[in-house]
C-alpha positions as CSV (number, residue, x, y, z in Angstrom):
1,X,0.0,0.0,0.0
2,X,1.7,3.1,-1.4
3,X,1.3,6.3,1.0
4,X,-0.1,9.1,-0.9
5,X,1.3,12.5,-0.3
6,X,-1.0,14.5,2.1
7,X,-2.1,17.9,0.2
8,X,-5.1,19.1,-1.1
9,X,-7.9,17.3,-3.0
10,X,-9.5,18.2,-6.1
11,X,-12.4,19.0,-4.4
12,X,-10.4,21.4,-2.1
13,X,-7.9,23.1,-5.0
14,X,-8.8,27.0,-4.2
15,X,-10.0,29.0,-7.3
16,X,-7.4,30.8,-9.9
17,X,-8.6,34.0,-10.9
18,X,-8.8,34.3,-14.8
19,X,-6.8,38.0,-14.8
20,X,-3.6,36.2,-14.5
21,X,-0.2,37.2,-16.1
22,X,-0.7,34.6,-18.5
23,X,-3.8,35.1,-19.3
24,X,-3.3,38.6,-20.2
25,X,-0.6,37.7,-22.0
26,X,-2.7,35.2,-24.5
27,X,-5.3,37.7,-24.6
28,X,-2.8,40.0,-26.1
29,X,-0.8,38.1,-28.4
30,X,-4.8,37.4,-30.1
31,X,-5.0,39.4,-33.0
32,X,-7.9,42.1,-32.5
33,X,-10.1,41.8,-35.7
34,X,-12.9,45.3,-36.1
35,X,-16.3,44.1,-36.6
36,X,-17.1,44.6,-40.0
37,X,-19.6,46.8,-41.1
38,X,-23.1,45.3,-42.4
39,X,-23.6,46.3,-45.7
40,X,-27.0,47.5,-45.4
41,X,-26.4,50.0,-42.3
42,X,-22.7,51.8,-44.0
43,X,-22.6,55.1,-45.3
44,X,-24.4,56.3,-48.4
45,X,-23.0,56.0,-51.6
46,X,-21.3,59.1,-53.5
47,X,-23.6,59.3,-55.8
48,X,-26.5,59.5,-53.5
49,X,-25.0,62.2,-51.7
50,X,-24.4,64.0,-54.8
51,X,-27.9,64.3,-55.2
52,X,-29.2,65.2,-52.1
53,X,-26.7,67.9,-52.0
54,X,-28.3,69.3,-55.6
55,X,-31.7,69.1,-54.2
56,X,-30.5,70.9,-51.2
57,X,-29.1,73.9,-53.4
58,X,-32.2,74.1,-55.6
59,X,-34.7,74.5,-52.6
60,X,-32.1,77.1,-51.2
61,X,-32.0,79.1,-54.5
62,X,-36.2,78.4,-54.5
63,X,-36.4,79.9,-51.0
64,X,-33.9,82.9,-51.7
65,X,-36.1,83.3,-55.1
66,X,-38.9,83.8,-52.9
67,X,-37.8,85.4,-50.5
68,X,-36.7,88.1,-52.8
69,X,-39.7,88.2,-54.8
70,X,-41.7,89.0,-51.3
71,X,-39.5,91.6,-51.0
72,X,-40.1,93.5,-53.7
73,X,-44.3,93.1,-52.8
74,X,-43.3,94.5,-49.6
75,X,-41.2,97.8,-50.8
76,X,-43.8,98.1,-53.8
77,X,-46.3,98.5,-51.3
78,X,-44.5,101.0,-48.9
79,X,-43.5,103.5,-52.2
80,X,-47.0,103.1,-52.6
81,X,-48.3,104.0,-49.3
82,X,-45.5,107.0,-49.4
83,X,-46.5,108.2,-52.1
84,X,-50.3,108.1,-51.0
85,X,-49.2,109.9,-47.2
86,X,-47.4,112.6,-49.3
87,X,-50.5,113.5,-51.6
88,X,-52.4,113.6,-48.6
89,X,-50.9,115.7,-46.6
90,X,-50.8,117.9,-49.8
91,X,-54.6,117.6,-49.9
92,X,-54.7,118.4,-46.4
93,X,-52.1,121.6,-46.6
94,X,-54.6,122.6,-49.8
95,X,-58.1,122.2,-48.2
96,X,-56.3,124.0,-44.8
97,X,-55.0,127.1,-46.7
98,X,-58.5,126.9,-48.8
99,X,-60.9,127.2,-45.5
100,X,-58.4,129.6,-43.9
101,X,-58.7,132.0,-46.9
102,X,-62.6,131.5,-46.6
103,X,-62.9,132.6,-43.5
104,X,-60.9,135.2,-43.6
105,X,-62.9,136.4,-46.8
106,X,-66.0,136.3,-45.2
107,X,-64.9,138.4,-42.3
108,X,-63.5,140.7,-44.4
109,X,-66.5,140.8,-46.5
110,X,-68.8,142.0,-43.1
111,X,-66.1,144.8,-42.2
112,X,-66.4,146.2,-46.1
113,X,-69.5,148.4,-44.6
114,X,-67.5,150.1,-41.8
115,X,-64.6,150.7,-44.3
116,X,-66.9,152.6,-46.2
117,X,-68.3,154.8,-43.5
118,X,-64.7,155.2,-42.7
119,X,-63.5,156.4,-46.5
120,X,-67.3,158.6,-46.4
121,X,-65.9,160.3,-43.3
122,X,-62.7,160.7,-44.8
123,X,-63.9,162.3,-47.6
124,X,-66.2,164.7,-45.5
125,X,-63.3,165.5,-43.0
126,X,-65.5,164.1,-40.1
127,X,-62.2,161.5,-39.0
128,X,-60.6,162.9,-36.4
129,X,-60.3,162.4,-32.7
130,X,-60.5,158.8,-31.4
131,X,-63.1,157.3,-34.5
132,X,-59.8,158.9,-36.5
133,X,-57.7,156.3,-34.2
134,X,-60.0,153.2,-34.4
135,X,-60.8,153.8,-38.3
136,X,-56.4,153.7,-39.3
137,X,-56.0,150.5,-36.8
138,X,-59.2,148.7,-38.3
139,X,-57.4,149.9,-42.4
140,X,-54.4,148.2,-40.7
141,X,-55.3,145.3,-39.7
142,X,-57.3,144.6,-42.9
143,X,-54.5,145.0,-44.9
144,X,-51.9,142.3,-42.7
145,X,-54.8,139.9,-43.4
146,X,-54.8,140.5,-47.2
147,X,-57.5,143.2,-48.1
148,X,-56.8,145.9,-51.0
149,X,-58.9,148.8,-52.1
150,X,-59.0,148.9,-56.0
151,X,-60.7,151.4,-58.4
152,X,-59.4,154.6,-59.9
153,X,-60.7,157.0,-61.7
154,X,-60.0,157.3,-65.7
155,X,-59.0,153.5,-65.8
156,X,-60.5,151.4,-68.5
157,X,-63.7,149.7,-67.3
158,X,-62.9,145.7,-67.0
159,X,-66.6,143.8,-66.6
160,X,-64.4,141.5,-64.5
161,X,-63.5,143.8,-61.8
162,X,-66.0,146.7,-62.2
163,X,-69.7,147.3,-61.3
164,X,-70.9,149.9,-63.7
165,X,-74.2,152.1,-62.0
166,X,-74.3,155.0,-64.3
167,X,-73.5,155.8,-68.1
168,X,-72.6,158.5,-69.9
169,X,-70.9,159.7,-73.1
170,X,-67.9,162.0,-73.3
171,X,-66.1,163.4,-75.9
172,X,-62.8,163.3,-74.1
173,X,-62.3,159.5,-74.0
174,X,-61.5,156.7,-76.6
175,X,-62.9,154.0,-74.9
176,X,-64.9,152.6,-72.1
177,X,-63.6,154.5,-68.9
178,X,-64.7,154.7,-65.5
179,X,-65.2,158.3,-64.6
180,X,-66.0,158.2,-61.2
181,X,-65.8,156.0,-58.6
182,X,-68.9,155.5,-56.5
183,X,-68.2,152.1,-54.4
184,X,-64.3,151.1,-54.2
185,X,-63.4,147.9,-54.8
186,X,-62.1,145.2,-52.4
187,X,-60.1,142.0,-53.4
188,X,-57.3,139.0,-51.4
189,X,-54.9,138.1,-53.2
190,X,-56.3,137.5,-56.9
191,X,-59.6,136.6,-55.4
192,X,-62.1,139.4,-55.5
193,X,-64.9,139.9,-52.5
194,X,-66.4,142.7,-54.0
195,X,-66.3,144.8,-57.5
196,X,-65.5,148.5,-57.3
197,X,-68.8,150.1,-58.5
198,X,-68.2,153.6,-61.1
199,X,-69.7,155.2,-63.2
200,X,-68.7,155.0,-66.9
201,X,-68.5,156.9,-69.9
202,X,-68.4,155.8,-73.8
203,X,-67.2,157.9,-76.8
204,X,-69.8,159.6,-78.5
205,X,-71.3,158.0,-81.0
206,X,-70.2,159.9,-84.5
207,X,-67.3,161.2,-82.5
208,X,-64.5,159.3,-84.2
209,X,-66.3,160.1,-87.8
210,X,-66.1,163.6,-86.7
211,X,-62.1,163.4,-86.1
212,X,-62.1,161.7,-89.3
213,X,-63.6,164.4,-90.9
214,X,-61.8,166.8,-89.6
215,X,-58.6,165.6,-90.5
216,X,-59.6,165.0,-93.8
217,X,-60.7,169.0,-94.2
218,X,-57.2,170.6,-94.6
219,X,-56.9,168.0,-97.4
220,X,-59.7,169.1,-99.5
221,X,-59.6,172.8,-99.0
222,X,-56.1,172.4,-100.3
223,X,-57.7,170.6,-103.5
224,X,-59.8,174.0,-103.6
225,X,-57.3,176.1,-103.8
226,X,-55.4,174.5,-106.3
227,X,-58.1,173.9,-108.8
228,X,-58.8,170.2,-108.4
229,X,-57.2,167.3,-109.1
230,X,-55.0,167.4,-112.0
231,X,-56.5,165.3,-114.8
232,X,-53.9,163.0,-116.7
């Protein structure tokens, strides 16, 4: 009977740990191998990518195309709405100087009475005093807001500006004049608020045959004296 050598039995052999020098070192002399990749999953082809890359310009150049075009809708429409705002406030400027020179027209037109008291006492030498005072301030102010006095005597009468009241025929005159001036005449500006009112006078009629006649006279006496016409 042999003696068997007292140790450990199978049973009892403690456990190795697999992270052993020598383990490491088989692991390491393994050639590492990289997974390959699946066909299916890899990267697109170059043509592929080509294409997308096209289609991505085109629907840049699409969206700068309308971005552009919206653009010019949008400053079309604010020239437009400039040039609307300016003729308005043109309208606006018009229709204000318009009502302003209304109003001050019609105002004018209800002091036109006193003015003429005021040039009747003139005439008469009845302004003086204090009325002589008020009359020159109201004259003044009625000419800063645009009033002016029109109507002469021995100006040609204009139906446009003149109110004729009395006629008459003088010798003295070639034409239509006015000879005296009854009512003076009030106008703003080129705008006229009340037409001087005179009293005319016309040539009379046979008046210019008469000159004619006259002239002609020294003509034929001078025919007298010398016996006629001469006769060819």
């Amino acid at each position: 009977m042999t003696e068997e050598t007292p140790g450990f039995s199978e049973s009892e052999k403690p456990d190795v740990p697999s992270g052993t020098p020598a383990d490491a070192a088989d692991a390491a002399a393994e050639p590492k191998t990289a997974p390959s990749p699946d066909k299916g999953e890899g990267a697109a082809p170059a043509g592929d990518s080509a294409s997308a890359q096209t289609e991505g310009d085109a629907g840049l150049t699409a969206a700068l195309d309308q971005a552009r075009a919206a653009l010019g809708e949008r400053t079309a429409d604010l020239q437009r709405l400039q040039a609307e705002y300016q003729n308005y406030r043109r309208r606006v400027e018009r229709d204000r100087v318009t009502v302003k020179e209304i109003a001050v027209a019609n105002l004018l037109t209800e002091l036109l009475p006193i003015l003429d008291d005021v040039g009747r006492a003139r005439e008469h030498g009845e302004l003086v005093g204090g009325f002589k005072s008020v009359a020159e301030s109201l004259e003044t102010v009625s000419a800063k807001l645009g009033l002016q006095q029109f109507g002469k005597e021995g100006e040609p009468f204009d139906p446009m500006v003149h109110e004729a009241l009395m006629h008459s025929y003088a010798p003295d005159v070639t034409e239509t004049t006015c000879v005296a001036i009854l009512q003076p005449g009030y106008r703003i500006g080129e705008r006229t608020i009340r037409p001087a009112r005179v009293a005319v006078a016309e040539p009379q009629p046979g008046a210019q045959g008469k000159t004619e006649g006259a002239a002609d006279a020294p003509e034929k006496d001078a025919e007298k004296d010398s016996g006629g016409p001469e006769e060819g």
